[in-house]
C-alpha positions in Angstrom: 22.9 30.6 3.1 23.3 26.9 2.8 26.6 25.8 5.5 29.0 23.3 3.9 25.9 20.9 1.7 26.2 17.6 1.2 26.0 16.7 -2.6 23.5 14.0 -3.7 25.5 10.7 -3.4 29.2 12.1 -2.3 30.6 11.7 1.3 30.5 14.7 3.4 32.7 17.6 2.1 36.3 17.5 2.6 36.5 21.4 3.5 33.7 21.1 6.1 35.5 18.7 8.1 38.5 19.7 11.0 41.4 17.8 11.6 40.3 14.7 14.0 40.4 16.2 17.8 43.4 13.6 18.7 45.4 15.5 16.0 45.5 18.7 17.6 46.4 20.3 20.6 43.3 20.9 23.0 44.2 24.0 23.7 44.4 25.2 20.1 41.5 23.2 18.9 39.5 25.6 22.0 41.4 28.3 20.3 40.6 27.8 16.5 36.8 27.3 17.8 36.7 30.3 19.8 36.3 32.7 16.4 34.6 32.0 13.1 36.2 32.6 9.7 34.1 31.5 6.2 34.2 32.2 3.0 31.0 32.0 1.7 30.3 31.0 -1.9 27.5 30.2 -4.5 27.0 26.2 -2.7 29.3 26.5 -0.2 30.4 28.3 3.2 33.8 27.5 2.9 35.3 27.3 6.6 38.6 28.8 7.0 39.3 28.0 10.6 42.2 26.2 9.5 44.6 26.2 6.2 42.5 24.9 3.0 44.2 23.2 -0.2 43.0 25.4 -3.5 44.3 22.9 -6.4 45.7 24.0 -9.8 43.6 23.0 -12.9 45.3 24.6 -16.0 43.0 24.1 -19.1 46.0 25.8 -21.0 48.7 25.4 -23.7 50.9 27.5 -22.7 51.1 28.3 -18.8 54.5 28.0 -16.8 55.0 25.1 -14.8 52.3 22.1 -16.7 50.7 24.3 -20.0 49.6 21.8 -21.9 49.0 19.0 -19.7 45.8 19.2 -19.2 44.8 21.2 -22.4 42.2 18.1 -23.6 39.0 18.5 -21.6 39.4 15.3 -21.0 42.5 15.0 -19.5 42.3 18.0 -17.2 38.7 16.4 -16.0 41.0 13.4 -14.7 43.2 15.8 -13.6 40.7 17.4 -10.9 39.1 14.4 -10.0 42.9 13.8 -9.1 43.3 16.9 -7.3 40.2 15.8 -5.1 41.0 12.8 -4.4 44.9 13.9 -2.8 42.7 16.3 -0.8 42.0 19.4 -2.3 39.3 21.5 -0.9 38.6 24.0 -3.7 39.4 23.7 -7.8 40.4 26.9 -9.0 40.5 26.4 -13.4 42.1 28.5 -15.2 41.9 28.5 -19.2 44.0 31.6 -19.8 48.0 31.7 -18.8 49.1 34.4 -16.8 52.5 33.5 -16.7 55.0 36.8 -17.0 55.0 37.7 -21.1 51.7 35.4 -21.7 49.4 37.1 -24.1 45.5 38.0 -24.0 42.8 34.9 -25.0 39.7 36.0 -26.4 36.5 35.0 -24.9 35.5 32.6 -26.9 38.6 30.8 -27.2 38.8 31.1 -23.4 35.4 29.8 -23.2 36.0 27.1 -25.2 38.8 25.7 -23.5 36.5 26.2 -20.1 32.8 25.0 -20.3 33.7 21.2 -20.7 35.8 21.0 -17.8 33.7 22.9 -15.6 30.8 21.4 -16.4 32.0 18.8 -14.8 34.0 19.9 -12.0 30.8 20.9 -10.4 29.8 17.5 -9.9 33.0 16.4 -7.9 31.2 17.6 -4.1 34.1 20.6 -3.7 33.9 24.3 -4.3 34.8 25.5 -7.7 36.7 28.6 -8.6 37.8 29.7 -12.0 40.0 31.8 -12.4 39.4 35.1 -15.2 39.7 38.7 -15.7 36.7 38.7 -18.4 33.2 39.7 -16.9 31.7 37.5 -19.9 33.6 34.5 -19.0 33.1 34.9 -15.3 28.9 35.3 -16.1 28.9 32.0 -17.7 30.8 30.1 -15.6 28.4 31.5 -12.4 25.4 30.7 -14.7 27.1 26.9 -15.1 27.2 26.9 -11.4 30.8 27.9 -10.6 31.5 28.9 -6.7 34.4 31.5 -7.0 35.6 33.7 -9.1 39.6 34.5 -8.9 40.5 37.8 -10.6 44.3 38.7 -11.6 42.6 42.4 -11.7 41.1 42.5 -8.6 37.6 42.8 -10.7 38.9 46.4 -12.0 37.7 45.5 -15.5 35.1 47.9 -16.3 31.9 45.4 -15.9 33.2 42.7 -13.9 32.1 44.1 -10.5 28.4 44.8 -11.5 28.9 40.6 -12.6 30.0 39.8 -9.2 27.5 42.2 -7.4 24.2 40.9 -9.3 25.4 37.0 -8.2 23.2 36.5 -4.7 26.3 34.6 -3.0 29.8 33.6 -5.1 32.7 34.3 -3.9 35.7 36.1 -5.3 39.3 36.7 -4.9 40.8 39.4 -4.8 44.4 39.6 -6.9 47.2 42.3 -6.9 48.7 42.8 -10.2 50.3 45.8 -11.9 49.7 46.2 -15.3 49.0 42.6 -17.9 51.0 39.3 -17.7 52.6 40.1 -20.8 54.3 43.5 -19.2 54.0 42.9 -15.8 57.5 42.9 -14.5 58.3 45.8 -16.3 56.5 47.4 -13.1 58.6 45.9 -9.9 59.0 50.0 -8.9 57.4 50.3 -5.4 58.3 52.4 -2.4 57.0 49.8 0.1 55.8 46.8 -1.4 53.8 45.7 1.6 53.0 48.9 1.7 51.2 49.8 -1.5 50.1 45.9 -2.4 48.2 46.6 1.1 46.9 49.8 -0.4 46.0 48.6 -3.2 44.2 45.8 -2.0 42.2 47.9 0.8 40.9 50.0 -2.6 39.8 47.2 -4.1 37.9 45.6 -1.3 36.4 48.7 -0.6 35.5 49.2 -3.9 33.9 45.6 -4.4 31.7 46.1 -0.8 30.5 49.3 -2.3 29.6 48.3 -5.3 26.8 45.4 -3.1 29.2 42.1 -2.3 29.3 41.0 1.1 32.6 41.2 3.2 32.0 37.2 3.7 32.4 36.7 -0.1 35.6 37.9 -0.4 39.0 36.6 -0.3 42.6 38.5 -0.9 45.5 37.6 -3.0 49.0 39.7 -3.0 50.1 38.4 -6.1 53.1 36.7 -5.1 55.0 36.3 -8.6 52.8 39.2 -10.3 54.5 42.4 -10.5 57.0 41.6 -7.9 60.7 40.9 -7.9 62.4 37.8 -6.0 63.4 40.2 -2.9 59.2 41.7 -3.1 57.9 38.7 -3.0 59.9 37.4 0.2 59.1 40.6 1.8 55.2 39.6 1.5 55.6 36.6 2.9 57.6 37.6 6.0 55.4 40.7 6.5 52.1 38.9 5.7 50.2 39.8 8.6 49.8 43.4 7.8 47.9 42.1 4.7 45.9 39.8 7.3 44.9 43.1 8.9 43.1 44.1 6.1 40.1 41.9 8.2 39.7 39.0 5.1 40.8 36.0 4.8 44.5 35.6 2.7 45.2 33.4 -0.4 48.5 32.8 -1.4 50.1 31.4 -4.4 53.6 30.0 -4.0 53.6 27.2 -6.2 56.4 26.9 -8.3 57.1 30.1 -8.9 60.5 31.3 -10.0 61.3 33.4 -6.9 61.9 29.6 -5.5 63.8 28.8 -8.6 65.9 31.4 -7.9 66.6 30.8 -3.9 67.0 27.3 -4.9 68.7 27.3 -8.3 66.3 24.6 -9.5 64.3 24.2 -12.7 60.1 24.6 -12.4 59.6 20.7 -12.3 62.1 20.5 -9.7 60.3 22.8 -7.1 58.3 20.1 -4.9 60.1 21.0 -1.9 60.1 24.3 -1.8 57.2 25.1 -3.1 55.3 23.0 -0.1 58.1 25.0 2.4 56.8 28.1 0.7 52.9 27.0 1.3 53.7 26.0 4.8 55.8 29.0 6.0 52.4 31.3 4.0 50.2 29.1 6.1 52.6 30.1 9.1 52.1 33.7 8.4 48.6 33.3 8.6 47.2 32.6 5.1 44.0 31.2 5.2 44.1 29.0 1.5 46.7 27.8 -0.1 47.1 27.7 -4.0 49.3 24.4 -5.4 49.5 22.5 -7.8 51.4 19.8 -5.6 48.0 19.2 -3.6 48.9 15.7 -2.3 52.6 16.8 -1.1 51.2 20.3 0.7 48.0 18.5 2.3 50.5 16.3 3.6 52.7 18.4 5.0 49.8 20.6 6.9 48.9 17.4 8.5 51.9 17.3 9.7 52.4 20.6 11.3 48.9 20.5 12.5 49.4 17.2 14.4 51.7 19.0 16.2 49.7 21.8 16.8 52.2 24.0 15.5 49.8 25.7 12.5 46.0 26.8 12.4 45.0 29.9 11.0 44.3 32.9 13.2 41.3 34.8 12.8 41.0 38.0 10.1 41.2 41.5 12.4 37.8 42.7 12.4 39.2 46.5 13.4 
């Protein structure tokens, strides 16, 4: 296992380095170092000691806050060098929408839309995720050298554990997500939601271990926005710490999603501010990476609360 590398030519890695020890509290810096928490991935042990900055690259046409953007290889290559550049420790790519009512890509076109940005996003010194359902797009992107791979299913597609599982060290996340984007909020029916996404999401990781990948490679996800109603989603984030006791590390997606158009009555391009509130409060809660496409605005704003030494990421239960 090779601990946070330095690529040929690129300054040491953003995600290996803490906040600057005048920046914090010294009693929560001797607190944050007292307990380990990585994520360890195909080139990089990601450390999670405090919040990291997972940035949005959306090689798509059609998804729900910037589809089309960044559609040209080209374009969405500038885009990520972007995304590094405010501060983003991780890239996650996705080249498939899974907005609510999006429908399914083939492989190849999904494929196609993929391999020329990745190739090179692999070259920018960060951890790269991509984000995909389909065990043949996740086994080419690992064999292109991809970090992380970020499953809406959880890896439940028949074949995509055994993927994951033959691949020495990438990393995965872990999503929860009833039924496919295009029918997904046709199944908001839950007794608890904390409840069964927490289930749900304890099966899973379960399942993944069992089937041969370590603990240390693996991240969770609740969905937030994927099965869930506005009133669901808020309940995960103020009830986020039973999820933490699952004993991995927590991603969380709040980025313009329309539960915060619909607490704030604003339109998707109009969500800046509460979409950073949203990533700070998850961070609060103890999320451990933070998924935006406002990378610049939410690195920002953790520097922020950390200078106060108001935020750091607790450590995953082990129980």
């Amino acid at each position: 296992m090779r601990d946070n590398p330095r690529p040929a030519g690129q300054a040491s890695w953003r995600a290996a380095a803490a906040p600057p020890v005048n920046s914090l509290d010294a009693r929560l810096i001797g607190r944050l170092r007292s307990f380990d928490v990585y994520w360890h991935t195909t080139r990089f042990r990601i450390d999670l000691r405090w919040p990291r900055v997972m940035g949005i690259v959306n090689v798509t046409p059609d998804s729900f806050s910037d589809g089309g953007l960044h559609a040209d290889a080209s374009r969405a290559c500038r885009h990520a060098e972007r995304l590094v550049a405010d501060g983003a420790d991780v890239l996650d790519i996705g080249a498939e929408s899974t907005r609510p009512g999006a429908p399914e890509v083939p492989v190849e076109e999904e494929w196609s839309r993929l391999e020329a940005v990745l190739r090179e996003a692999v070259k920018l010194g960060v951890p790269v995720s991509v984000d995909t359902w389909k065990p043949a797009v996740m086994q080419r992107a690992l064999d292109l050298g991809a970090d992380i791979i970020n499953d809406v299913h959880a890896l439940s597609t028949p074949g995509a554990e055994a993927v994951v599982a033959a691949h020495p060290d990438c990393g995965v996340c872990l999503m929860h997500m009833r039924g496919v984007p295009a029918d997904m909020q046709q199944h908001t029916a839950y007794g608890d939601v904390v409840s069964d996404v927490r289930g749900y999401l304890a099966d899973r990781l379960a399942a993944v271990q069992q089937a041969g990948v370590g603990a240390d490679r693996i991240v969770l996800d609740p969905g937030i926005g994927f099965g869930k109603t506005v009133e669901q989603n808020f309940a995960l984030l103020r009830r986020q710490q039973e999820l933490a006791d699952l004993g991995r590390p927590l991603l969380l997606g709040w980025s313009r999603k329309s539960s915060l158009g619909a607490v704030t009555g604003r339109p998707v391009h109009e969500r800046l501010a509460a979409s950073v509130a949203a990533a700070v409060a998850a961070a609060c809660q103890g999320a451990h990476l933070l998924r935006v496409h406002d990378v610049g605005a939410t690195v920002d704003a953790l520097r922020v609360w950390q200078a106060a030494g108001l935020l750091s990421s607790p450590p995953v239960s082990t129980a």
